[in-house]
N, C-alpha and C positions, 0 to 999 in steps of 0.2 A: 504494500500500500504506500502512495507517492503522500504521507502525511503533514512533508512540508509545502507541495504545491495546495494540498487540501486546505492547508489553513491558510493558507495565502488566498485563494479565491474567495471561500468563506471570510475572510477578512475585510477582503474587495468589498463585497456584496452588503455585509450587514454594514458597515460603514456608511456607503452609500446611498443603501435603501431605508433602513431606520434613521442615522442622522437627518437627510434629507424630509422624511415622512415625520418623523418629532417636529423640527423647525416646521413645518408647512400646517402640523395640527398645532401648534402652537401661536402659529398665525391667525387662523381662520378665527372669527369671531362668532359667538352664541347665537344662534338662528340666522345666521348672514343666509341667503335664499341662494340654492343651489352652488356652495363652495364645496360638496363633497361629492357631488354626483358630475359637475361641468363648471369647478374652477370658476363660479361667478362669470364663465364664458368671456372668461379674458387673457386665454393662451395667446402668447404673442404670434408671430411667423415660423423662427424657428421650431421652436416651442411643441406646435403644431405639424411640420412638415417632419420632425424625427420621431412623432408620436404615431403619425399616417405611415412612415414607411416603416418602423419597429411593429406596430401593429402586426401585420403581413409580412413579419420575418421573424420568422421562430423554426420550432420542428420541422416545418414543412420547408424552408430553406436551407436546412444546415442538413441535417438527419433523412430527411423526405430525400433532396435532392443527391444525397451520399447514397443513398439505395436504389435511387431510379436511374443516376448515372451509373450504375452499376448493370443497368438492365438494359439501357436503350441511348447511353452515353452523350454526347453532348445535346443529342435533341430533349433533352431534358431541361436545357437552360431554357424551353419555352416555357417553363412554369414563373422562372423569373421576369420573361418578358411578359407575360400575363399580368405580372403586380404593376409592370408599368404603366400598363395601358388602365390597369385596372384605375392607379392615383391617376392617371388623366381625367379619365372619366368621374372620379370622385372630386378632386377640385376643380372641375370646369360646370360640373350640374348635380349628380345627389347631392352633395356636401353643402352644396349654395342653398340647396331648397331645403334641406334639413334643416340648418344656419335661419334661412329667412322668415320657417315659420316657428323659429324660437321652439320646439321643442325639445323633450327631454328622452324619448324614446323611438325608435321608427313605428312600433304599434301605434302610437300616437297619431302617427303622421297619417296612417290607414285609416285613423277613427275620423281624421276632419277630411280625409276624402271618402270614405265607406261607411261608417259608422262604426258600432261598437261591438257586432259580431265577427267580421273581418276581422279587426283589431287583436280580439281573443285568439282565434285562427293563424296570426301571423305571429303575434306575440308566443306561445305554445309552441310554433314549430319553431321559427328563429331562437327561441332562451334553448331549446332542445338541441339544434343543429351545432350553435355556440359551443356546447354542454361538451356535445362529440369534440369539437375542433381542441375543445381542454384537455380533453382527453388523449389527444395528441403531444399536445405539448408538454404536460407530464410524462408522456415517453422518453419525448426530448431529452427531460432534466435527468431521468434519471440515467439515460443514456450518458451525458455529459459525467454523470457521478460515478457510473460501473465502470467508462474506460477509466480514468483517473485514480479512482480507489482499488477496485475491486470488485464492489461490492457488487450485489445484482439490482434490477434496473427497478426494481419497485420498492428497496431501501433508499435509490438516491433519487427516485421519485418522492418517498416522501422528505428528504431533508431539502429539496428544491419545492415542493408544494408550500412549506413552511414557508419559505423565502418568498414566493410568488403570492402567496397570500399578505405580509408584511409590505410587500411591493405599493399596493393598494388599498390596505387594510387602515393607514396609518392616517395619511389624509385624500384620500382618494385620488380626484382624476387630476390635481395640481403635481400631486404626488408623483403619479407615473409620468409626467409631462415633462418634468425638470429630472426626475432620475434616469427618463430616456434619452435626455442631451448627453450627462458624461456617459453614459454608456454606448452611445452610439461613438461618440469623438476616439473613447477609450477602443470598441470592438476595431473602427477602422486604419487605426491607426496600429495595431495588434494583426490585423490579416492581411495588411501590407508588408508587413516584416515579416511575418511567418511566410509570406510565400518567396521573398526575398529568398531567406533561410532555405526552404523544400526545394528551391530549384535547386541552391547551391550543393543539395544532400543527396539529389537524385541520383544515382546507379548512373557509369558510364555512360555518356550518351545524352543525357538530358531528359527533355522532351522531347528530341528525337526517339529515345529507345522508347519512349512510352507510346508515342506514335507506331512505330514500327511492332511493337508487342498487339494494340486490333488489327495488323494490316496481316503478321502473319497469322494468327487467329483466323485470317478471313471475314475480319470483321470493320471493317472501312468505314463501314459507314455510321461506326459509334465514333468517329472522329468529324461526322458532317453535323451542323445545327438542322438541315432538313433531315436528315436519317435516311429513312424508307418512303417512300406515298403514303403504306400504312399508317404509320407512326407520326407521319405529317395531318394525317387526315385526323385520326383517331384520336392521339395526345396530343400533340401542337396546339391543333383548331380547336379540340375539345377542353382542353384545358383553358384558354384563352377564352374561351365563351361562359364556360363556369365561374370563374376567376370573375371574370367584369360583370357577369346577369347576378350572381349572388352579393360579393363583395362588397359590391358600391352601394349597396340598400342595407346592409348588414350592421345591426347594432354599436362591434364591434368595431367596425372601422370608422360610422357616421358619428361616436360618439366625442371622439376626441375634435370633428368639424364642427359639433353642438356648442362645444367650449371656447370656440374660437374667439376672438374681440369681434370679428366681421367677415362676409364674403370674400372685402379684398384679401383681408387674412389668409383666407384659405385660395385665393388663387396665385398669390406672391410664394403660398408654402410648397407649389407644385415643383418650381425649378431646384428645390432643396430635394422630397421627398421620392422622386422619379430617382435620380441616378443613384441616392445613398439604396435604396431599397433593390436596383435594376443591377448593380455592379456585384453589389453580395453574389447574387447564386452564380455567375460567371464563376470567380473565385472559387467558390464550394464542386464545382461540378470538375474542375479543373484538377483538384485535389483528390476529388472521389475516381477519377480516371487514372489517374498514377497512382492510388492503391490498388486498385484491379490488377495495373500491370505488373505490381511489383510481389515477385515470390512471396517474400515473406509476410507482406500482409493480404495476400489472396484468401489465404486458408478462413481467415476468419470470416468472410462472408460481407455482404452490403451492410449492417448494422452497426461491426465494430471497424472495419479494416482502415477507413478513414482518419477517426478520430481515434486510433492506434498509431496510425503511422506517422500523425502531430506527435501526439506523445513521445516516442519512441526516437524522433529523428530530428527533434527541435530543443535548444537547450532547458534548465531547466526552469531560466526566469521568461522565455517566452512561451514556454508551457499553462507556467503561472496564466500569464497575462491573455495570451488568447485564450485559455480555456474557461479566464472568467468575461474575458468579450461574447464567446457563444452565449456561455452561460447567461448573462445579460441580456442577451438580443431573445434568447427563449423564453425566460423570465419576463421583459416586455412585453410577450404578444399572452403569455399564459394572464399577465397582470391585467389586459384589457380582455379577453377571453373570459376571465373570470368577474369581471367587472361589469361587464355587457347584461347578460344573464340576468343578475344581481339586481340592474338596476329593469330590465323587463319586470320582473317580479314585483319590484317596489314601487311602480310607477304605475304599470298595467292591471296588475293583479292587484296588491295591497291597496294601493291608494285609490284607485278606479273603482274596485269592487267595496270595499269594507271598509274604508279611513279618508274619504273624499280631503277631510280635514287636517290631513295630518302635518306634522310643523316639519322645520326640518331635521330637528333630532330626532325625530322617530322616523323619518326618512333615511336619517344614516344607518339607524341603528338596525333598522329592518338590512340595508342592502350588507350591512357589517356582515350578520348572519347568514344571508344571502351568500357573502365570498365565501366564508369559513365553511359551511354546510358544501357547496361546490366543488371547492378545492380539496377536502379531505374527500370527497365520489370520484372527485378525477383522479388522484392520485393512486385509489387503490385499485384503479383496473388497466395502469400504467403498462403493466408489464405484457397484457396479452391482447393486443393489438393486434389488426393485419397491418400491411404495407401502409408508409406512412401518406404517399401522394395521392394511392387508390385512394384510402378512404376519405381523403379530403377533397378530392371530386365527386366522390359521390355525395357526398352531406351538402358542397354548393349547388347543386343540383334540385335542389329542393324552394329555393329561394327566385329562381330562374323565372318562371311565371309571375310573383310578385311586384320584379323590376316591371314587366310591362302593363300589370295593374297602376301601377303609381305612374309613369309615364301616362296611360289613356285617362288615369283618374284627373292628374295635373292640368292635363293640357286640350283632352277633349268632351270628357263626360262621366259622368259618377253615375256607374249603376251597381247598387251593393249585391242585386242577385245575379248580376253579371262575374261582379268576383268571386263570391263563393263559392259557385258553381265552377268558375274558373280554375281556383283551388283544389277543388275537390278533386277533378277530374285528373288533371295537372300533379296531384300529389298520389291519387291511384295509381297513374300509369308508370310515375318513381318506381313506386315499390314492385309493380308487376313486373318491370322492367330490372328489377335485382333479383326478386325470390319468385321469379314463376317459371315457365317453360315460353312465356311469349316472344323473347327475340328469336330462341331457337325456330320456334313456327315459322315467324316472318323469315327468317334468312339474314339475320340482321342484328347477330351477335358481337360482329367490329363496333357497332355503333352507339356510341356511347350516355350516358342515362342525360347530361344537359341537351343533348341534338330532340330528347322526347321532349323534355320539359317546356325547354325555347320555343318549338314549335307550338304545341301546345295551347303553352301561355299566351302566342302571339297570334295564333288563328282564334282561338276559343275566344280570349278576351276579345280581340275584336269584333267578333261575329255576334255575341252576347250581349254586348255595351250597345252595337248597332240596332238589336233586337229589341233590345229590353227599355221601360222607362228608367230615367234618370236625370241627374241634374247636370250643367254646366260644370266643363272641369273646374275644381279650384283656383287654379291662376287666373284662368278666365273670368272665372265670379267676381275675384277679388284685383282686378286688375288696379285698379285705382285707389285700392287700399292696402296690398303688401309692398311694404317697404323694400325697395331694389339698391341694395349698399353694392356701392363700386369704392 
């Protein structure tokens, strides 16, 4: 056991995360209205563009993409260009309309275009799909913990669910906002040197041998970003559809643009949060290919050989330091993943259903319960997981129809028996399309569960909304009474 890099990172972290989280609850003032949930929505630029791209860089960047470059090699970095496109699209329009109609959950945002049945309906799946995605990122940690220590991945699942819960626990979304600044500064300026370092350590040859290790394999084309047509069609496009029809409406991500000071906020935070988040998985995927090709960490497989071969080949203070930059960047996306949720419950469910009145300490206190109760579920079903990218497509998959209800709700027509129905059908055909024999029939097993969803959502909703009575979209109602911040 590496007990002095151990205490070195845990050193990092509780420093960072509790100092930071004491001073910021020691700040906040007795009933100040939404300083725990959305920072009084006064995150600066930065502030907000490292909280947007940490967000959607966790497990599924570090870990996801060390096991899918393992399987289908650099066409894998289209998961990362997926986050790009995905922040485009989240600060150029969700974000904005999230931001303009000043509220505090995306359920919300369903209720003042659909009402209060939808709302339940999205609220429930989205706090649920969130739930999954924590579920991941406690992989993550304890992945970070089992190479490092030893130990196995659902003890350093919970000594990193601790941490991830602290994260946010302390003064909420101000919390994660400024502890994702040093973390981010600290991870990138740590995966610049280590890669420094890993080229210098690579076996004869370089990148060249490791090139030359898929070409003699017969495997060339885990060295192309297109791959296959397969693999362009199926993962690429597939991925990039799931990635932006879920993401950009997702709690998780719209929450830290709810905090923002303004729109302009969040379109100034895009030229920040696009390349810190678009560059990570280049890096990662680059790393996960030179442990494939190299002997001695092939044995151990896509889950450890990566963040073995850091260990193993890097000194031991940049051991230290990148592995608590991962560490951090996981911890990030776990601390709004757990946050998210949190606040669906205490806003949709608590305060909607049972406590219309409620102040904001008992808004804290509920979502306090809310992380803790989360985090200790995610953590203990850390270790038996599938693949970490599959299952993250599948879960955004689910949220896909919803993007184009809020699109038709916003901008052409509100009909609530048009979404639900919408939903309904849209979230059957999900599931049929995982646990039935229906692709098999069709012939149309490559095709993956967002191409059902997308479609779906965007014929049904429209053919429905066309059909049905309803009202004036939103924006259009309120043309001349929602405030348009530039």
């Amino acid at each position: 056991m590496n007990w002095g890099i151990l205490i070195a990172v845990l050193a990092y972290e509780i420093i960072v995360i509790v100092g930071l989280g004491l001073y910021f609850a020691k700040m906040q003032t007795a009933g100040e209205k939404g300083a725990f949930l959305l920072s009084n929505r006064d995150l600066p630029v930065a502030v907000v563009a490292v909280t947007l791209a940490l967000t959607v860089l966790g497990t599924p960047h570090i870990f996801g993409l060390f096991e899918m470059s393992w399987h289908i090699g650099a066409t894998s970095i289209w998961f990362g260009l997926a986050h790009v496109v995905l922040l485009v699209v989240a600060c150029t329009s969700t974000g904005l309309w999230a931001r303009r109609l000043n509220i505090t959950s995306m359920p919300e945002m369903i209720s003042k275009i659909f009402g209060e049945t939808p709302r339940l309906m999205v609220g429930c799946v989205m706090a649920g799909l969130i739930w999954g995605i924590l579920t991941l990122e406690s992989q993550g940690i304890g992945i970070v913990f089992a190479t490092v220590t030893g130990i196995s991945i659902q003890k350093g699942a919970i000594i990193g669910g601790i941490l991830g819960v602290l994260y946010v626990c302390l003064a909420g979304m101000k919390e994660i906002g400024w502890v994702n600044m040093i973390n981010c500064f600290v991870m990138y300026i740590g995966l610049i040197i280590a890669m420094i370092f890993m080229t210098l350590k690579l076996p004869e040859g370089g990148w060249g041998r490791v090139a030359d290790f898929y070409i003699n394999q017969d495997q060339a084309y885990m060295l192309s970003l297109v791959g296959t047509p397969e693999l362009l069609f199926t993962f690429a496009l597939g991925t990039v559809l799931s990635v932006v029809f879920c993401q950009s409406i997702s709690q998780q991500l719209m929450q830290p643009a709810m905090a923002a000071k303004s729109e302009h906020t969040i379109r100034k935070a895009l030229w920040i949060a696009a390349p810190v988040n678009g560059l990570f998985g280049i890096f990662i995927v680059c790393l996960g290919l030179a442990a494939k090709a190299n002997p001695e960490f092939n044995p151990l497989g896509p889950k450890m050989a990566g963040t073995t071969m850091l260990l193993n080949s890097l000194p031991a203070w940049l051991v230290a330091w990148l592995f608590a930059a991962l560490l951090a960047a996981v911890l990030s996306s776990f601390a709004m993943a757990v946050m998210a949720p949190a606040t669906i419950f205490t806003i949709d469910i608590y305060k909607n259903l049972f406590n219309p009145d409620a102040t904001e300490e008992q808004e804290k206190r509920v979502t306090r319960i809310g992380i803790i109760v989360l985090g200790v579920l995610a953590v203990s079903v850390a270790g038996y997981l599938p693949p970490i990218v599959s299952a993250i497509n599948w879960l955004f998959a689910w949220m896909t129809p919803v993007f184009w209800l809020i699109i038709i709700g916003l901008f052409w027509k509100r009909s609530n028996t048009a979404a639900i129905w919408t939903m309904i059908i849209s979230w059957t055909l999900n599931s049929l399309w995982s646990f039935s024999p229906l692709p098999e029939i069709m012939g149309l097993t490559a095709i993956p569960n967002v191409y059902v969803t997308l479609v779906s959502g965007l014929v049904l909703g429209g053919l429905l909304t066309a059909v049905t009575e309803g009202e004036p979209g939103l924006f259009r109602e309120k043309t001349t009474t929602v405030a348009f911040a530039y």
